[in-house]
BAKOLGU-82793 format. One record per residue (C-alpha): x, y, z. Coordinates in steps of 0.25 Angstrom, whole numbers, plus 5000, padded with zeros to 4 digits. Example, Ala and Ser with C-alpha at 12.3 -4.5 7.8 and 13.67 -1.06 7.14 Angstrom:
! BAKOLGU-82793
504949825031
505549965029
This chain:
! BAKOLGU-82793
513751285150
514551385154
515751385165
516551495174
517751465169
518551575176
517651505189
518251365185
519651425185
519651515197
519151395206
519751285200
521051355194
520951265183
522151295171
521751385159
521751245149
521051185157
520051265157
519951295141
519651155140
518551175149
518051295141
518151235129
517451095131
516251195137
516351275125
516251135117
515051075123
514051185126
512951105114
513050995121
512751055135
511651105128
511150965125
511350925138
510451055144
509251015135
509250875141
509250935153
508151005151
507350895145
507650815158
507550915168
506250955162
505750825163
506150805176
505450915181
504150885174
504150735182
504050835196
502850915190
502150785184
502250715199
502050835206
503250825215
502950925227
503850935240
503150835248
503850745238
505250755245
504750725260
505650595266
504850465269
505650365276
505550215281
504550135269
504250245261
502950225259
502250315250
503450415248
502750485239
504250585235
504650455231
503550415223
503550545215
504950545213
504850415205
503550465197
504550575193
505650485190
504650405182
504150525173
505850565171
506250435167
504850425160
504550275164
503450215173
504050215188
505150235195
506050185206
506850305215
507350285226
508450325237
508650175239
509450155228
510950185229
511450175217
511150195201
511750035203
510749995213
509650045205
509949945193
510049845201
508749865208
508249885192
508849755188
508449665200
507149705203
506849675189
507749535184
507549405190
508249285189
508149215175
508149375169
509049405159
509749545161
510549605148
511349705149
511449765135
512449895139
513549785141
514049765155
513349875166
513949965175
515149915185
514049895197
512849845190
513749735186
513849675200
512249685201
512149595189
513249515192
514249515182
515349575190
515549515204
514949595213
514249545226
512949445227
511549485222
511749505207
510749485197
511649375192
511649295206
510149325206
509849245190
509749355182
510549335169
511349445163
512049475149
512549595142
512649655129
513849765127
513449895119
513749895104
514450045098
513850095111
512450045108
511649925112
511949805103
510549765099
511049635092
511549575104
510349635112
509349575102
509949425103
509949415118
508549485119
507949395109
508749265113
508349265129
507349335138
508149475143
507349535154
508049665156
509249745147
510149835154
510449965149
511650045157
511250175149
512650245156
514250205151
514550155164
516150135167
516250105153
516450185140
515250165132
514150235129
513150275139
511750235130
510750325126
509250345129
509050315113
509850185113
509050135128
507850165121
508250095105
508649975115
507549965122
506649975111
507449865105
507549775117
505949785119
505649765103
506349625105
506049595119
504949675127
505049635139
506449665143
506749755153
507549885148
508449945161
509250035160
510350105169
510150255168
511350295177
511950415172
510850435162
509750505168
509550635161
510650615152
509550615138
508050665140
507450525141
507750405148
507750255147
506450225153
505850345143
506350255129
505950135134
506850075146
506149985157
506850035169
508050125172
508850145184
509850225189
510550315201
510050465207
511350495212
511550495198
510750575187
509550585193
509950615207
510250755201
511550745211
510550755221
510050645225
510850565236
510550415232
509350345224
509150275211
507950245204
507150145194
506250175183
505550125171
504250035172
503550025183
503549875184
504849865185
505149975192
504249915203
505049805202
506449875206
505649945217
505249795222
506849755221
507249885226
506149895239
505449755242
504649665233
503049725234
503449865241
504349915229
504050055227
503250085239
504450095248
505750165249
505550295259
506250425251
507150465264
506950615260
507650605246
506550625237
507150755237
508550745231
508050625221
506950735219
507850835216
508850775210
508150735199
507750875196
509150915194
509750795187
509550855173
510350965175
511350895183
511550775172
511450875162
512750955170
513450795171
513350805155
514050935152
515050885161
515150765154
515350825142
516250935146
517150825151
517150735140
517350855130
518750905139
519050775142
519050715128
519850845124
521050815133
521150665126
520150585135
519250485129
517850505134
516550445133
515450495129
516150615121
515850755123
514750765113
514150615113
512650595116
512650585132
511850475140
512450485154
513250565162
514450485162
515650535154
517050445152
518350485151
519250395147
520850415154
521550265152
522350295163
522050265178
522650385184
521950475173
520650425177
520750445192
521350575192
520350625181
519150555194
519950645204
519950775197
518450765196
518150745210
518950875211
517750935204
516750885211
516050965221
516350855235
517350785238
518350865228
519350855237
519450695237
520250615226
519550505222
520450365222
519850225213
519050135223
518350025224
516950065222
515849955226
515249885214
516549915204
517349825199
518649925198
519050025207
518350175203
518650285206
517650395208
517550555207
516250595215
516250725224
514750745224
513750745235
513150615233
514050505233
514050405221
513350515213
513650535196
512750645194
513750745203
515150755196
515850615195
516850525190
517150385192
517950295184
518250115187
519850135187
519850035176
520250055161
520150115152
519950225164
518850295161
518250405170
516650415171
516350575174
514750595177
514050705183
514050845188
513250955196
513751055187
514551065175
515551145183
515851045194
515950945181
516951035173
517851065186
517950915189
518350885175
519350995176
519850955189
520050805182
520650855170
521750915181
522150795188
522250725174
523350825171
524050825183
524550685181
């Protein structure tokens, strides 16, 4: 990966040390942008082989409307889906809003009352929370509707198969949970190997368990995903990795087909399920943005690494390190100090290509339990797969950087941060 870097002075006049920081982490972790590039092309590869295998022509990005009936862009796009994520169907569509609304279509389309949910990634992401119920929220939860719930916390950054064993083998479980990203929290994001040695050991003991997985911030991070080793369903967001930055909204579902069909039932109306759902003339950007979300993920994780290598070298504690196996996109710095945090948010969305202008301020953001505060100048908003960092203005004040277009928006965001750090 090279970089102008008489470019990046000239326009951003950043000092000379500054700089040799930047040179030098470069310089640092060209082997492991290598890795990242052959990914990429295992990924993007496949990605395009799924166009030619379903014969993806231009009629396939015309706009239907009102039902949808026999939208037949939307259909291909979930056989193409289907052949990536390597599962039996899939569920895409511009109806969802969010990675979080996704899951919970996942998860109540397929529990019912009386169904045991267990959660073996310890508590779930902030929002998720309120869809089970364990965390307030407003009425509807999976809690208020019967389902049970329990949890089991990682073990070392790995599953703890004693407890998981006991409670598999001492009641009926009908679905484990699996949030393959960190989250707001500083553990581990989990691997494709440890989803698929769990999953083989959760079906060893107990067959007809459900295996679901939360594959936010994961897509196209490793050459195979959960559904190709063995997971039942996964969900997630395409105004993250596999919207490619492009597509505006959308989420989708995939794994087996019966279940699958059953999201589509809880998502559209019992017997129409995936028959309706007009397309609205986005076939195009879900399209498209799948093409380019290999190499836009694989940009994400050079700026990943590029910040937890420069970052870690001025003191900061980060998660995953420089050189650790990556599972997501998702990199944490840790500041232990409020104002170090917000400014750290701010100077990134200096860098970022909209809105650089603004200075983001900790809000109340719906579905949190703490203020946040949230660096996003892209062109969609919400978006993690265009340069980001959000962070719950909570100890031990950790910022969660995702995301890029380019290395070189991510490098001069970082730069920009590490400037409003110093200026305190």
């Amino acid at each position: 990966m090279e970089i102008d870097f008489e470019a990046l002075k000239k326009f951003y006049n950043f000092d000379m040390e500054l700089i040799a920081l930047a040179q030098q982490a470069i310089e640092n972790v060209k082997e492991i942008f290598e890795k990242i590039d052959r990914v990429k092309s295992h990924n993007q590869l496949k990605i395009l082989n799924a166009f030619h295998k379903n014969k993806l022509s231009y009629t396939h990005l015309n706009k239907t409307d009102g039902y949808g009936y026999s939208d037949s862009g939307r259909d291909v796009i979930e056989r193409i889906y289907s052949d990536v994520f390597g599962c039996e169907d899939s569920l895409v569509r511009i109806q969802f809003i969010s990675g979080t609304q996704a899951i919970s279509t996942m998860l109540f389309g397929i529990l019912r009352p009386g169904d045991l949910l267990l959660s073996i990634c310890g508590k779930p992401y902030d929002t998720l929370q309120k869809v089970i119920g364990i965390k307030g929220g407003g009425c509807g939860s999976l809690l208020e509707f019967g389902v049970r719930y329990e949890e089991v916390e990682l073990k070392e950054d790995n599953f703890d198969y004693d407890k998981i064993e006991n409670l598999l083998k001492r009641q009926k479980v009908k679905a484990v949970f699996i949030q393959r990203s960190r989250g707001y929290s500083l553990r581990g994001s989990v691997s494709i190997e440890k989803i698929k040695q769990i999953t083989q050991f959760i079906k060893d003991i107990s067959q007809d368990t459900i295996v679901m997985v939360d594959n936010c911030y994961g897509e196209f991070v490793e050459e195979k995903e959960p559904t190709e080793v063995g997971a039942d369903l996964i969900a997630g967001s395409l105004i993250k990795n596999p919207g490619g930055t492009i597509a505006s909204c959308g989420g989708y579902i995939a794994g087996r087909k019966d279940l699958v069909e059953m999201c589509a039932d809880r998502l559209n109306t019992p017997g129409m399920g995936k028959e309706v759902g007009p397309s609205l003339g986005f076939n195009k950007e879900i399209l498209q943005g799948l093409l380019f979300a290999p190499h836009i993920v694989s940009e994400s994780l050079k700026v990943a690494v590029f910040a937890a290598y420069i970052m870690e070298k001025m003191g900061y504690e980060v998660f995953p390190r420089y050189d650790e196996h990556r599972t997501d996109i998702i990199q944490s710095i840790v500041f232990n100090n409020e104002e170090k945090l917000i400014r750290f948010c701010q100077g990134i969305q200096k860098g970022c290509p909209v809105d650089s202008n603004v200075l983001p301020e900790p809000w109340d953001m719906p579905g949190y339990s703490h203020k946040v505060i949230m660096a996003a100048g892209g062109f969609v908003q919400g978006t993690s797969l265009e340069l980001s960092c959000d962070a719950p203005v909570r100890e031990p004040f950790v910022a969660y950087l995702q995301g890029s277009s380019s290395f070189e928006i991510g490098v001069v965001g970082i730069l920009k941060a590490i400037e409003m750090i110093r200026r305190m």
